[in-house]
C-alpha positions in Angstrom: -9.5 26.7 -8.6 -8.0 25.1 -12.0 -10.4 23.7 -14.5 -9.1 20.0 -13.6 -10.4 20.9 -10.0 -13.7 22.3 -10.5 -14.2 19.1 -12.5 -13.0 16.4 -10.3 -15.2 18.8 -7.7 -18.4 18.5 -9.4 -17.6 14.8 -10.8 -17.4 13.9 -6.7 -20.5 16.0 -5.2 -22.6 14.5 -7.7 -21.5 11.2 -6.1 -22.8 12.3 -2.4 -26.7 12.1 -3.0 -26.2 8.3 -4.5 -23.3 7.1 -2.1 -26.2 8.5 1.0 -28.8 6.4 -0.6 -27.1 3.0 -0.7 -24.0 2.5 1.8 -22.3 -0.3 2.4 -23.0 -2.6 5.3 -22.5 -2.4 8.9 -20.2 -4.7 10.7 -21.0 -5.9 14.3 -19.1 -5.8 17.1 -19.9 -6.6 21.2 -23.4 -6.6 19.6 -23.2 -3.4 17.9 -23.5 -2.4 14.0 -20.5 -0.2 13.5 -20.0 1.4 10.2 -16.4 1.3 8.5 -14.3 4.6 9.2 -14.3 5.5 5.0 -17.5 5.7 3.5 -16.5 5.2 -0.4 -17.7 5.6 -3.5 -16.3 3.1 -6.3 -14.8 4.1 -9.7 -13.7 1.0 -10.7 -10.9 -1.4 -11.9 -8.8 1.7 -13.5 -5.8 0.4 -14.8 -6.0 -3.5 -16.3 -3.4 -4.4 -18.2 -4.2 -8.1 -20.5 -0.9 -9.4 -19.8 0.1 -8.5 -16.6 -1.4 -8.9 -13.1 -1.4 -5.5 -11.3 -0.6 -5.0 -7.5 0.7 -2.0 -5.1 -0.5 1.2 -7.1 0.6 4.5 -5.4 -0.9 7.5 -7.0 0.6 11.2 -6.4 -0.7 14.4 -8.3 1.5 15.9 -10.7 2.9 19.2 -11.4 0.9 19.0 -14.6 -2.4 18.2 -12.9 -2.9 14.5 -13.5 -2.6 11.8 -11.5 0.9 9.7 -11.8 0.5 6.1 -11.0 3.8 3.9 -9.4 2.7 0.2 -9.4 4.2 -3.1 -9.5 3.3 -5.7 -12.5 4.8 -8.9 -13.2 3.5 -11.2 -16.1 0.3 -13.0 -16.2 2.0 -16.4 -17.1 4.2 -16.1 -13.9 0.8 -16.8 -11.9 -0.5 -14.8 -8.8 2.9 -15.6 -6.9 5.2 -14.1 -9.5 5.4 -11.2 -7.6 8.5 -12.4 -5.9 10.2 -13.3 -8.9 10.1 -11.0 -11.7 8.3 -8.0 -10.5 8.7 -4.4 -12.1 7.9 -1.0 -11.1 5.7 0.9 -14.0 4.3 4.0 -14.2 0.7 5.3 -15.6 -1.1 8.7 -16.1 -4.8 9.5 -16.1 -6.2 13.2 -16.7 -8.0 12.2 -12.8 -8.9 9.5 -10.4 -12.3 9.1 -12.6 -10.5 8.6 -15.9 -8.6 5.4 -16.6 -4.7 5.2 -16.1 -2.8 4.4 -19.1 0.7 2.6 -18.8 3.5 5.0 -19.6 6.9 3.1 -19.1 8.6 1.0 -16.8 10.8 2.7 -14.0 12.7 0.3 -12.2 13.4 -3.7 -13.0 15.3 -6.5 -11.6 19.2 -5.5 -11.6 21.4 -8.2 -12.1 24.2 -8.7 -10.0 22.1 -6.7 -7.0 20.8 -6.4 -3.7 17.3 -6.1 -5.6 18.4 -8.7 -8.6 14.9 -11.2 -8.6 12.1 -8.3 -7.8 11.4 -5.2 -7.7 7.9 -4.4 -6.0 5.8 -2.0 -3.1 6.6 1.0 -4.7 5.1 4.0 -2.5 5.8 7.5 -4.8 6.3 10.7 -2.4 7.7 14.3 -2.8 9.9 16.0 0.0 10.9 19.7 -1.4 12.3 19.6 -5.1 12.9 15.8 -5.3 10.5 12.6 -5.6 11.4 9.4 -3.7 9.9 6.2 -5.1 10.6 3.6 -1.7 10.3 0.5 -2.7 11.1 -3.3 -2.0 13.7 -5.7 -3.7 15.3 -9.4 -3.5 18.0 -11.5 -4.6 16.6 -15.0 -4.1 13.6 -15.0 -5.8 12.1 -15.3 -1.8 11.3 -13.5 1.7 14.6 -13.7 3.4 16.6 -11.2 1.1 13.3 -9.0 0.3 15.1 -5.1 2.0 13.5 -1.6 1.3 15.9 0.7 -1.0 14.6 3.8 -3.1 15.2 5.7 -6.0 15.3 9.4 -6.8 14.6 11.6 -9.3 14.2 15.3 -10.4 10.4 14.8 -12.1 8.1 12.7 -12.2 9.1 11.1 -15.8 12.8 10.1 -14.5 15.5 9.2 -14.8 15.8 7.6 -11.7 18.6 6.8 -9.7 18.8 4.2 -7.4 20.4 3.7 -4.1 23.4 0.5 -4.5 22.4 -0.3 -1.5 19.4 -1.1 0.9 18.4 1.5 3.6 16.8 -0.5 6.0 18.0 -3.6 7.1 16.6 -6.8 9.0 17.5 -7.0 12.9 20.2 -9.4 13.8 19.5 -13.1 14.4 16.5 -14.1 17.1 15.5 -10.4 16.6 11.6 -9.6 15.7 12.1 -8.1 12.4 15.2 -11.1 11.3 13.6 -12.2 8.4 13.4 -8.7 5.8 12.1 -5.6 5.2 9.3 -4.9 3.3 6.0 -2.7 2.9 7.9 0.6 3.2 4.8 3.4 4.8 7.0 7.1 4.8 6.0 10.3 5.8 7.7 13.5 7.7 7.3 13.2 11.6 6.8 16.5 14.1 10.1 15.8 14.8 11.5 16.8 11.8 12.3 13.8 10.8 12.1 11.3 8.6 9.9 8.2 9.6 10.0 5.3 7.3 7.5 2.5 8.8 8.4 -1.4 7.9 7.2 -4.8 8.1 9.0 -7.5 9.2 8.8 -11.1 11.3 10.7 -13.8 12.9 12.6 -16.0 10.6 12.4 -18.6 13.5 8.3 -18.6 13.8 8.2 -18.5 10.3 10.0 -21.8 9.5 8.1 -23.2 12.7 4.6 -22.4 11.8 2.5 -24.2 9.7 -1.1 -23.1 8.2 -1.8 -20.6 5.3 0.0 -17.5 7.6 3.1 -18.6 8.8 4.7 -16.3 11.6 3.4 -12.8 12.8 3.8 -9.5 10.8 4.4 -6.4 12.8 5.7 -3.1 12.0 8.4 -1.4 12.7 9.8 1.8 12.6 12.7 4.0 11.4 14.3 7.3 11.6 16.4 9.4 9.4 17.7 13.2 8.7 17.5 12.7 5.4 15.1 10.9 3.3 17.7 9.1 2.0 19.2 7.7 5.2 20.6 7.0 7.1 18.0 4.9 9.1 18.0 4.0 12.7 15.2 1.9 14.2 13.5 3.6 17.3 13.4 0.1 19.3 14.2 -3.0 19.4 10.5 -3.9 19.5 7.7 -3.1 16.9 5.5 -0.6 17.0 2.5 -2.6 16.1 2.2 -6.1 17.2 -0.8 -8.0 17.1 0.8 -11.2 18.5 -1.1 -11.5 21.3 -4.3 -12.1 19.5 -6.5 -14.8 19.1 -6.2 -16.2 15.4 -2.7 -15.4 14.4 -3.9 -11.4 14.4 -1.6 -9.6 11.8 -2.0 -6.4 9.7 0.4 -5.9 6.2 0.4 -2.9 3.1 0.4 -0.1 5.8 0.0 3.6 4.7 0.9 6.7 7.2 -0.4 10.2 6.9 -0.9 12.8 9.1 -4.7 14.7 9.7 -6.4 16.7 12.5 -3.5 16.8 14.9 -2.3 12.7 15.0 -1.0 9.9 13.0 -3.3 7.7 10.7 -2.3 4.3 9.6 -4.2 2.3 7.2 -3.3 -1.5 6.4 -5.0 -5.2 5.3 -6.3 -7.2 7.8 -4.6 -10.5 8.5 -6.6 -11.5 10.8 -7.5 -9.0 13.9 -11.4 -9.2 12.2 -10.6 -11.6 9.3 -9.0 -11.3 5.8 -11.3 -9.3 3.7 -11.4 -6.0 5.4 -9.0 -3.0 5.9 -7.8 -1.6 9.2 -7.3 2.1 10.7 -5.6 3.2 13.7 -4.6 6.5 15.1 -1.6 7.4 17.4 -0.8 10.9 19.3 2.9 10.0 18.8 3.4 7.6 15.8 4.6 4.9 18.4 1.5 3.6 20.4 -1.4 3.4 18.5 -5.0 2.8 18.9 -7.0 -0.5 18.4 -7.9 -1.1 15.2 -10.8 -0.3 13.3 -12.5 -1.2 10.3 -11.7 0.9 8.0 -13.6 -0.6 5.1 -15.4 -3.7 3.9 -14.6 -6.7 1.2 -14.9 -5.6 -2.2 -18.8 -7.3 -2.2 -20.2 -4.6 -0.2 -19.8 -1.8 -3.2 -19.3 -3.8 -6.0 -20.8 -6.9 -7.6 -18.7 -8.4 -10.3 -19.0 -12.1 -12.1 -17.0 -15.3 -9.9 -13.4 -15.0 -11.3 -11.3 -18.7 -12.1 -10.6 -20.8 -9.0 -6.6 -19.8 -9.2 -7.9 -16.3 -7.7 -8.4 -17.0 -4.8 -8.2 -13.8 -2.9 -10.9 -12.3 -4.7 -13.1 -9.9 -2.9 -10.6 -8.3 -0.7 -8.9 -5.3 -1.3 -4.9 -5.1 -0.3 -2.2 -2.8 -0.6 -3.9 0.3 0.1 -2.8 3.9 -0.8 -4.9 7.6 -0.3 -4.7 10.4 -2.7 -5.0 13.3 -0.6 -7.2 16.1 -2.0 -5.4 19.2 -4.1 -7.2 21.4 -2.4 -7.4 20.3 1.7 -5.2 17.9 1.7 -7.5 15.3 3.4 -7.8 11.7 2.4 -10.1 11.7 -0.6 -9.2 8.4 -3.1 -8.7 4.9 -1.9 -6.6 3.6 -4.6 -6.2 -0.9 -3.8 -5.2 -3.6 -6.0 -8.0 -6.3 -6.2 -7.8 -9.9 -8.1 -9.8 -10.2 -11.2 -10.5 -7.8 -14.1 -10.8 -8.0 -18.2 -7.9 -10.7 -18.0 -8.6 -12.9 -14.9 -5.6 -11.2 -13.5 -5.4 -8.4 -11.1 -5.9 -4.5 -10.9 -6.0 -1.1 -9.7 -9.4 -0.3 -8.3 -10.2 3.3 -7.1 -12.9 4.4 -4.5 -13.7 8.1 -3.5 -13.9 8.7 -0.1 -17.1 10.6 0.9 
Protein backbone atom coordinates (compact mmCIF):
# COMPACT_ATOMS: atom_id res chain seq x y z
CA UNK A 1 0.00 0.00 0.00
CA UNK A 2 1.48 3.54 -1.18
CA UNK A 3 1.68 6.39 1.28
CA UNK A 4 -1.24 8.29 -0.65
CA UNK A 5 -3.34 5.13 0.22
CA UNK A 6 -2.67 4.46 3.68
CA UNK A 7 -3.68 8.09 4.02
CA UNK A 8 -6.87 8.36 2.09
CA UNK A 9 -7.39 4.90 4.25
CA UNK A 10 -7.19 6.29 7.52
CA UNK A 11 -8.63 9.87 6.43
CA UNK A 12 -12.02 7.53 5.46
CA UNK A 13 -12.19 5.00 8.59
CA UNK A 14 -12.02 7.78 10.79
CA UNK A 15 -15.16 8.91 8.97
CA UNK A 16 -17.16 5.52 9.85
CA UNK A 17 -17.80 6.09 13.69
CA UNK A 18 -19.28 9.77 12.90
CA UNK A 19 -21.11 8.94 9.47
CA UNK A 20 -22.88 5.70 12.05
CA UNK A 21 -23.83 8.25 14.51
CA UNK A 22 -25.75 10.73 12.35
CA UNK A 23 -27.19 9.23 8.89
CA UNK A 24 -29.22 10.82 6.72
CA UNK A 25 -32.93 10.27 6.63
CA UNK A 26 -35.12 7.55 5.58
CA UNK A 27 -37.50 7.87 2.79
CA UNK A 28 -40.90 6.09 2.87
CA UNK A 29 -42.29 4.05 0.53
CA UNK A 30 -45.87 1.64 0.55
CA UNK A 31 -45.55 2.78 4.25
CA UNK A 32 -42.08 1.75 4.83
CA UNK A 33 -38.76 3.86 5.83
CA UNK A 34 -36.22 2.74 3.35
CA UNK A 35 -32.78 3.97 3.52
CA UNK A 36 -30.91 5.28 0.27
CA UNK A 37 -28.65 2.57 -1.37
CA UNK A 38 -25.21 4.93 -0.61
CA UNK A 39 -24.71 5.87 2.81
CA UNK A 40 -22.20 9.04 2.31
CA UNK A 41 -20.06 10.99 4.05
CA UNK A 42 -19.67 14.74 2.71
CA UNK A 43 -16.35 16.49 1.87
CA UNK A 44 -17.56 19.36 0.46
CA UNK A 45 -17.83 21.94 -2.44
CA UNK A 46 -14.13 20.88 -3.72
CA UNK A 47 -13.54 22.76 -6.72
CA UNK A 48 -15.31 26.54 -6.86
CA UNK A 49 -14.10 28.52 -9.29
CA UNK A 50 -15.36 32.74 -8.71
CA UNK A 51 -15.96 33.17 -12.19
CA UNK A 52 -17.33 30.22 -13.57
CA UNK A 53 -20.32 28.02 -12.63
CA UNK A 54 -19.11 24.30 -12.42
CA UNK A 55 -21.21 21.26 -13.73
CA UNK A 56 -20.38 17.49 -14.90
CA UNK A 57 -17.06 16.67 -12.87
CA UNK A 58 -15.66 13.17 -13.72
CA UNK A 59 -12.78 12.18 -11.62
CA UNK A 60 -10.24 9.23 -12.54
CA UNK A 61 -7.03 8.36 -10.54
CA UNK A 62 -3.84 9.12 -12.07
CA UNK A 63 -0.78 7.27 -12.82
CA UNK A 64 0.86 9.74 -10.46
CA UNK A 65 -1.54 9.03 -7.65
CA UNK A 66 -3.87 12.02 -7.60
CA UNK A 67 -6.99 12.49 -8.62
CA UNK A 68 -7.62 14.19 -12.30
CA UNK A 69 -10.79 16.11 -12.58
CA UNK A 70 -12.66 16.48 -16.36
CA UNK A 71 -15.53 18.98 -15.83
CA UNK A 72 -17.45 21.37 -17.75
CA UNK A 73 -17.42 25.35 -16.86
CA UNK A 74 -18.86 28.11 -18.71
CA UNK A 75 -18.86 31.77 -17.36
CA UNK A 76 -20.72 33.05 -14.47
CA UNK A 77 -22.13 36.13 -16.52
CA UNK A 78 -23.65 33.56 -19.11
CA UNK A 79 -26.16 32.61 -16.17
CA UNK A 80 -27.20 28.95 -15.12
CA UNK A 81 -28.27 28.20 -18.83
CA UNK A 82 -24.98 29.01 -20.42
CA UNK A 83 -24.20 25.71 -20.49
CA UNK A 84 -25.51 25.25 -23.95
CA UNK A 85 -23.76 28.00 -25.26
CA UNK A 86 -20.26 28.45 -24.44
CA UNK A 87 -19.32 25.52 -22.38
CA UNK A 88 -15.66 24.18 -22.04
CA UNK A 89 -14.09 21.13 -20.86
CA UNK A 90 -11.29 21.92 -18.00
CA UNK A 91 -9.24 19.85 -16.15
CA UNK A 92 -8.14 19.95 -12.20
CA UNK A 93 -5.83 17.96 -9.85
CA UNK A 94 -6.04 17.33 -6.07
CA UNK A 95 -3.34 15.22 -4.09
CA UNK A 96 -7.04 13.14 -3.05
CA UNK A 97 -10.81 13.25 -2.99
CA UNK A 98 -10.30 15.10 0.63
CA UNK A 99 -8.02 17.87 -0.74
CA UNK A 100 -9.42 20.61 -2.94
CA UNK A 101 -9.02 20.39 -6.81
CA UNK A 102 -7.19 23.14 -8.36
CA UNK A 103 -7.87 24.14 -12.08
CA UNK A 104 -5.07 23.11 -14.32
CA UNK A 105 -6.00 24.00 -18.02
CA UNK A 106 -8.73 23.86 -20.37
CA UNK A 107 -8.88 20.68 -22.72
CA UNK A 108 -11.43 21.04 -25.21
CA UNK A 109 -13.55 24.34 -26.34
CA UNK A 110 -16.11 25.30 -28.80
CA UNK A 111 -14.52 24.68 -32.47
CA UNK A 112 -15.64 26.89 -35.04
CA UNK A 113 -16.74 25.71 -38.08
CA UNK A 114 -17.79 22.16 -36.24
CA UNK A 115 -20.16 19.57 -35.40
CA UNK A 116 -19.37 20.73 -31.67
CA UNK A 117 -18.94 24.72 -32.67
CA UNK A 118 -21.50 26.45 -29.62
CA UNK A 119 -20.60 23.83 -26.52
CA UNK A 120 -18.56 21.58 -25.46
CA UNK A 121 -19.91 19.77 -22.13
CA UNK A 122 -20.68 16.02 -20.14
CA UNK A 123 -17.35 15.09 -20.22
CA UNK A 124 -17.01 11.50 -18.65
CA UNK A 125 -12.83 10.61 -18.43
CA UNK A 126 -12.11 6.71 -18.87
CA UNK A 127 -9.00 4.46 -19.59
CA UNK A 128 -9.19 1.36 -21.87
CA UNK A 129 -5.39 -0.21 -22.09
CA UNK A 130 -2.73 2.51 -22.96
CA UNK A 131 -5.16 5.33 -24.03
CA UNK A 132 -7.69 7.72 -22.18
CA UNK A 133 -11.05 8.60 -23.80
CA UNK A 134 -12.68 11.75 -22.60
CA UNK A 135 -16.64 11.17 -24.23
CA UNK A 136 -18.15 14.03 -24.26
CA UNK A 137 -21.21 16.13 -25.66
CA UNK A 138 -21.17 19.08 -28.34
CA UNK A 139 -23.57 21.45 -30.47
CA UNK A 140 -23.69 23.75 -33.31
CA UNK A 141 -26.80 25.80 -32.55
CA UNK A 142 -26.38 27.00 -29.35
CA UNK A 143 -29.56 24.32 -28.56
CA UNK A 144 -30.84 20.60 -28.00
CA UNK A 145 -31.44 19.47 -31.49
CA UNK A 146 -27.72 19.43 -32.74
CA UNK A 147 -26.34 18.44 -29.04
CA UNK A 148 -24.31 14.53 -30.50
CA UNK A 149 -21.71 12.66 -28.25
CA UNK A 150 -18.05 12.70 -29.89
CA UNK A 151 -14.70 11.99 -27.86
CA UNK A 152 -11.27 12.86 -27.77
CA UNK A 153 -8.16 10.82 -27.12
CA UNK A 154 -5.01 11.05 -25.75
CA UNK A 155 -1.78 9.36 -24.60
CA UNK A 156 -1.75 10.83 -20.70
CA UNK A 157 -3.67 12.38 -18.77
CA UNK A 158 -2.16 16.06 -19.49
CA UNK A 159 -2.93 15.91 -23.41
CA UNK A 160 -2.74 16.70 -26.17
CA UNK A 161 -5.93 15.59 -27.20
CA UNK A 162 -7.22 14.74 -30.32
CA UNK A 163 -10.62 14.82 -31.25
CA UNK A 164 -12.90 12.85 -33.43
CA UNK A 165 -14.16 15.33 -36.75
CA UNK A 166 -16.99 13.74 -36.35
CA UNK A 167 -19.81 12.57 -33.90
CA UNK A 168 -20.06 8.85 -32.90
CA UNK A 169 -23.41 8.45 -32.07
CA UNK A 170 -26.12 9.83 -33.84
CA UNK A 171 -29.92 10.64 -33.28
CA UNK A 172 -32.54 7.98 -34.72
CA UNK A 173 -34.25 9.07 -37.91
CA UNK A 174 -37.41 11.11 -37.87
CA UNK A 175 -40.56 9.85 -35.50
CA UNK A 176 -37.87 7.71 -33.91
CA UNK A 177 -37.49 7.80 -29.84
CA UNK A 178 -34.05 9.10 -29.61
CA UNK A 179 -34.80 11.96 -32.84
CA UNK A 180 -34.00 14.86 -31.10
CA UNK A 181 -29.84 14.29 -29.97
CA UNK A 182 -27.47 12.53 -28.12
CA UNK A 183 -26.26 13.45 -25.00
CA UNK A 184 -25.16 12.16 -21.36
CA UNK A 185 -22.69 9.69 -22.73
CA UNK A 186 -22.38 6.57 -19.58
CA UNK A 187 -19.32 3.99 -21.18
CA UNK A 188 -17.98 1.10 -19.80
CA UNK A 189 -16.63 -2.52 -21.33
CA UNK A 190 -19.62 -5.10 -21.50
CA UNK A 191 -19.05 -9.17 -20.86
CA UNK A 192 -19.38 -9.20 -24.38
CA UNK A 193 -16.32 -7.72 -25.12
CA UNK A 194 -17.60 -4.90 -26.25
CA UNK A 195 -17.87 -1.60 -26.07
CA UNK A 196 -21.17 -0.17 -24.51
CA UNK A 197 -21.68 3.46 -24.73
CA UNK A 198 -25.19 4.33 -22.88
CA UNK A 199 -27.14 7.71 -24.22
CA UNK A 200 -29.94 9.93 -23.60
CA UNK A 201 -32.22 11.00 -25.96
CA UNK A 202 -36.20 11.92 -26.61
CA UNK A 203 -38.78 12.74 -29.16
CA UNK A 204 -38.38 15.90 -31.02
CA UNK A 205 -42.21 15.55 -31.59
CA UNK A 206 -43.32 15.36 -27.67
CA UNK A 207 -40.81 17.80 -27.02
CA UNK A 208 -42.29 20.69 -29.18
CA UNK A 209 -45.78 19.35 -27.97
CA UNK A 210 -45.38 19.41 -24.33
CA UNK A 211 -45.67 22.23 -22.27
CA UNK A 212 -44.65 22.53 -18.28
CA UNK A 213 -41.09 22.86 -16.80
CA UNK A 214 -40.08 19.07 -18.48
CA UNK A 215 -40.97 18.95 -21.79
CA UNK A 216 -40.93 15.41 -23.45
CA UNK A 217 -39.59 12.06 -21.83
CA UNK A 218 -35.76 11.24 -21.46
CA UNK A 219 -34.87 7.64 -21.82
CA UNK A 220 -31.68 5.89 -22.49
CA UNK A 221 -30.43 4.24 -24.96
CA UNK A 222 -27.72 2.10 -25.82
CA UNK A 223 -24.73 1.46 -28.17
CA UNK A 224 -22.27 -1.05 -29.21
CA UNK A 225 -18.80 -0.86 -30.62
CA UNK A 226 -15.43 -2.95 -31.27
CA UNK A 227 -13.53 -0.24 -30.58
CA UNK A 228 -13.94 2.54 -28.25
CA UNK A 229 -13.79 4.69 -30.87
CA UNK A 230 -16.60 3.33 -33.06
CA UNK A 231 -18.05 2.45 -34.83
CA UNK A 232 -21.45 2.52 -32.85
CA UNK A 233 -24.53 0.49 -33.50
CA UNK A 234 -27.61 0.85 -31.38
CA UNK A 235 -28.86 -2.57 -29.91
CA UNK A 236 -32.74 -1.58 -30.61
CA UNK A 237 -34.81 0.49 -31.86
CA UNK A 238 -36.30 1.03 -28.44
CA UNK A 239 -34.59 2.40 -25.18
CA UNK A 240 -33.37 0.57 -22.65
CA UNK A 241 -34.85 2.61 -19.92
CA UNK A 242 -38.07 4.22 -20.32
CA UNK A 243 -39.98 5.60 -17.63
CA UNK A 244 -42.79 6.83 -19.86
CA UNK A 245 -45.39 5.00 -18.51
CA UNK A 246 -45.23 6.68 -15.26
CA UNK A 247 -47.37 8.89 -13.44
CA UNK A 248 -45.73 12.53 -13.38
CA UNK A 249 -43.79 12.65 -16.48
CA UNK A 250 -41.17 9.91 -14.70
CA UNK A 251 -37.68 10.54 -16.36
CA UNK A 252 -34.10 9.85 -15.18
CA UNK A 253 -30.91 11.99 -16.85
CA UNK A 254 -26.66 12.10 -15.92
CA UNK A 255 -26.50 8.26 -15.91
CA UNK A 256 -23.21 6.51 -14.85
CA UNK A 257 -22.51 2.55 -15.62
CA UNK A 258 -20.15 0.37 -13.75
CA UNK A 259 -19.97 -3.03 -13.24
CA UNK A 260 -19.86 -4.79 -9.26
CA UNK A 261 -20.65 -8.26 -7.73
CA UNK A 262 -21.65 -10.03 -10.93
CA UNK A 263 -24.34 -7.21 -12.71
CA UNK A 264 -24.62 -3.84 -14.09
CA UNK A 265 -25.12 -0.63 -11.90
CA UNK A 266 -26.54 2.47 -13.21
CA UNK A 267 -26.76 5.61 -11.25
CA UNK A 268 -28.68 8.75 -12.64
CA UNK A 269 -30.94 12.16 -11.33
CA UNK A 270 -34.28 11.76 -10.77
CA UNK A 271 -36.72 13.56 -13.07
CA UNK A 272 -39.40 12.59 -11.59
CA UNK A 273 -39.95 8.54 -10.75
CA UNK A 274 -39.77 9.90 -6.75
CA UNK A 275 -39.38 13.73 -7.42
CA UNK A 276 -36.43 15.98 -8.44
CA UNK A 277 -34.10 16.18 -5.61
CA UNK A 278 -32.89 12.65 -5.24
CA UNK A 279 -30.67 10.16 -7.17
CA UNK A 280 -31.64 6.86 -8.65
CA UNK A 281 -29.91 3.25 -8.83
CA UNK A 282 -30.76 0.30 -10.78
CA UNK A 283 -29.28 -3.02 -11.43
CA UNK A 284 -29.50 -5.28 -14.63
CA UNK A 285 -28.19 -9.06 -15.12
CA UNK A 286 -27.64 -8.03 -18.82
CA UNK A 287 -27.22 -4.19 -19.15
CA UNK A 288 -30.63 -4.27 -21.21
CA UNK A 289 -33.53 -4.84 -18.67
CA UNK A 290 -33.01 -3.31 -15.58
CA UNK A 291 -34.46 -3.20 -12.23
CA UNK A 292 -36.95 -0.52 -10.68
CA UNK A 293 -35.33 2.20 -9.42
CA UNK A 294 -34.14 2.97 -6.16
CA UNK A 295 -33.10 5.76 -4.20
CA UNK A 296 -29.86 5.99 -4.31
CA UNK A 297 -29.36 9.04 -2.21
CA UNK A 298 -31.14 12.15 -0.77
CA UNK A 299 -31.29 16.14 -1.56
CA UNK A 300 -28.24 17.78 -0.59
CA UNK A 301 -30.27 18.95 2.92
CA UNK A 302 -30.04 15.64 4.40
CA UNK A 303 -25.97 15.92 4.93
CA UNK A 304 -25.35 19.36 4.56
CA UNK A 305 -26.77 22.54 5.72
CA UNK A 306 -25.56 25.61 3.93
CA UNK A 307 -26.95 29.43 3.87
CA UNK A 308 -30.30 30.13 1.14
CA UNK A 309 -28.41 30.89 -2.13
CA UNK A 310 -29.99 34.06 -4.62
CA UNK A 311 -33.45 33.27 -6.06
CA UNK A 312 -31.77 32.71 -9.80
CA UNK A 313 -30.55 29.19 -8.27
CA UNK A 314 -33.18 27.60 -8.27
CA UNK A 315 -32.10 24.06 -8.31
CA UNK A 316 -30.42 24.31 -5.20
CA UNK A 317 -30.43 21.27 -2.90
CA UNK A 318 -30.20 18.64 -5.42
CA UNK A 319 -27.35 16.94 -6.55
CA UNK A 320 -26.99 16.13 -10.55
CA UNK A 321 -24.64 14.79 -12.79
CA UNK A 322 -23.31 12.13 -10.79
CA UNK A 323 -19.91 10.30 -11.22
CA UNK A 324 -18.10 7.38 -8.63
CA UNK A 325 -14.49 7.15 -8.05
CA UNK A 326 -13.90 3.63 -7.71
CA UNK A 327 -11.41 2.61 -4.91
CA UNK A 328 -7.51 2.00 -5.86
CA UNK A 329 -7.44 -0.72 -3.96
CA UNK A 330 -11.03 -2.90 -4.60
CA UNK A 331 -12.21 -1.23 -7.13
CA UNK A 332 -15.74 -0.73 -5.54
CA UNK A 333 -17.65 2.48 -5.60
CA UNK A 334 -16.04 4.68 -2.93
CA UNK A 335 -16.53 8.80 -3.94
CA UNK A 336 -19.71 10.33 -5.12
CA UNK A 337 -18.37 13.22 -6.95
CA UNK A 338 -22.01 15.75 -8.17
CA UNK A 339 -22.18 19.15 -9.18
CA UNK A 340 -24.55 21.19 -6.87
CA UNK A 341 -25.80 25.08 -7.33
CA UNK A 342 -24.32 27.48 -4.92
CA UNK A 343 -20.81 27.94 -3.50
CA UNK A 344 -18.19 31.00 -2.62
CA UNK A 345 -19.62 32.77 -5.88
CA UNK A 346 -23.46 32.07 -5.94
CA UNK A 347 -22.55 29.91 -8.81
CA UNK A 348 -22.13 26.21 -8.98
CA UNK A 349 -19.65 23.34 -7.92
CA UNK A 350 -18.16 20.13 -7.47
CA UNK A 351 -19.18 18.56 -4.21
CA UNK A 352 -17.70 15.20 -3.13
CA UNK A 353 -19.22 12.50 -0.70
CA UNK A 354 -17.49 9.22 0.47
CA UNK A 355 -19.34 6.38 0.31
CA UNK A 356 -19.33 4.34 3.55
Amino acid sequence: MSDMDRRIFLKSNAFLLIAALSPAGAITKNNQEVAPYFSLKPIGRSLQLDDYFIWCSSPIWGDDGKVHLFYSRWRKDKGMGGWIKGSEIAHAVAESPYESFQHKEVVLQPRDGCWDSTTCHNPLIKKVGDMYYLFYMGNCNGKTDTKRIGVATAKTLDGPWKRSDSPILLPGEEGAWDDHCTTNPAFLQGDDGKFWLYYKSWNTAEYLRDTGPVRGNRKYGLAKADHPLGPYHKVSERPVIDFSGRPNNAQLEDAFVWQQDGQYCLIARDMGFYNHEYGLILMSKNGIQWSEPQVAYLNLAEYVHEATPPANLKRFGRLERPMILMDRLTNEPRFLFGATQGGKADTSTTFIFEII
